[in-house]
N, C-alpha and C positions, 0 to 999 in steps of 0.2 A: 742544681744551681737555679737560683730564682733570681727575676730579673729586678735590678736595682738601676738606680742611678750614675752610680759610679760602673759598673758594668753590665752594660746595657748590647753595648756592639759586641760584647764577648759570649753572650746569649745570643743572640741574635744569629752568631756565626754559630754559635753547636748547633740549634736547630736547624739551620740552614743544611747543617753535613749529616746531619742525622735521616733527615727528608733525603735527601739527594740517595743516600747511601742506600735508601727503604727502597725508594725508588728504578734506583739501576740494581739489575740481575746479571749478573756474571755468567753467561752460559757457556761450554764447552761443546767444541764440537769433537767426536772422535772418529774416524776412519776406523773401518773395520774390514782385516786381511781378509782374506776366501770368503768372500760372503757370497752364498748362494742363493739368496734370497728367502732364509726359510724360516726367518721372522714374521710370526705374526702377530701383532698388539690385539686381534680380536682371538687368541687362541685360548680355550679352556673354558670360551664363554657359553658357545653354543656344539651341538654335535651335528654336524652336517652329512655324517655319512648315511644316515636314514635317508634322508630327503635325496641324497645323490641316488643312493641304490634304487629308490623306485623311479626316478627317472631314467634308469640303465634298461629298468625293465620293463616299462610302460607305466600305465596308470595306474593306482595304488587300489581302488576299488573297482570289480571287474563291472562294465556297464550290464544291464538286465536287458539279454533278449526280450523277443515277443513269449516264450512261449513261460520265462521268468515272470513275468508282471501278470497282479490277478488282475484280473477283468470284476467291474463292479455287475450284481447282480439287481435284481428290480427289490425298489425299497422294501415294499412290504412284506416281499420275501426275507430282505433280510430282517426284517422287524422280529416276522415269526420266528425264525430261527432265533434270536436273541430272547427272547419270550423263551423258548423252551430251553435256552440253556440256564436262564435262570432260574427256572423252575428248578435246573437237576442241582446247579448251586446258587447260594444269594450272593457273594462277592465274587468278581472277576478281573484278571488283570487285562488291561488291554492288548499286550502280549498273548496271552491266553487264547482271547476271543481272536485276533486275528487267524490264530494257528487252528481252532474251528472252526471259523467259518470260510475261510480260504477267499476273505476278501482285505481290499487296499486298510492300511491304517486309518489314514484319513475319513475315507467314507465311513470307518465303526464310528470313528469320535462324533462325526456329526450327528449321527442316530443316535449317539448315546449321551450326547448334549442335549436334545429333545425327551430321550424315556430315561436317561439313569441320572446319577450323583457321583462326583468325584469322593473318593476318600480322601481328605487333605493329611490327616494326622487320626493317632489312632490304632486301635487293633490291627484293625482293614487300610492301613498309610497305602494308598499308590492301586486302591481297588476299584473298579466301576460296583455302582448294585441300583436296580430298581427305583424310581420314584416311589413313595406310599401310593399316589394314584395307580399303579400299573401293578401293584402286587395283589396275589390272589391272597384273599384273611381264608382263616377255617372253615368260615360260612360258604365260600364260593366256592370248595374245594369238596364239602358237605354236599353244597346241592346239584353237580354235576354227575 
């Protein structure tokens, strides 16, 4: 219906009921018998019985004793050490070197942000290896 002159107030009243009608929501409420509460609108979203179960049994990762945590050794000790294990291989994971040398993670990374190179991508993805300055060539291996 388009609005004209001749009916004007007759448009005027459908849009009026059309708005109104958009506007009001007829909601229903319904009671519901033996409810025991075991509605939940957050069910099937998440699984919370992990998260309950290790709070039943404490904390989920055991804390590290003293006699658990390495103790850091003196730098250049561990320099050498990392020296000769390059020697015996040129790529190393950092994994790897911790479980040789039986010290903290952290302290290899630092040592090995000074003498190594990350593997980013590559054969060797996720390897520590030498700087060029720190590797023995044939010549240094010849005159020893």
């Amino acid at each position: 219906m388009k609005p004209h002159s001749q009916n004007i107030d007759d448009y005027r009243r459908l849009c009026r009921e059309r708005t109104n009608k958009f506007n009001f929501r007829a909601r229903q409420v319904q009671v519901i018998d033996n409810d025991r509460g075991g509605y939940n609108p957050m069910q099937g979203m998440m699984d919370f019985s992990s998260i309950l179960a290790k709070d039943r049994r404490g904390s989920a990762a055991p804390v590290k004793t003293q006699e658990m945590k390495r103790t850091r050794m003196d730098r250049g000790e561990l320099e050498n050490i990392l020296f000769k294990l390059f020697e015996r291989q040129s790529n190393w994971t950092l994994k790897q070197l911790v479980m040789e040398t039986d010290q903290p993670q952290q302290f290899i990374k630092e040592i090995l942000n000074d003498l190594g190179i990350y593997n980013k991508r590559g054969t060797n993805q996720g390897t520590y290896e030498l700087k060029p300055e720190y590797k023995k060539t044939t010549e240094d291996i010849e005159g020893e």
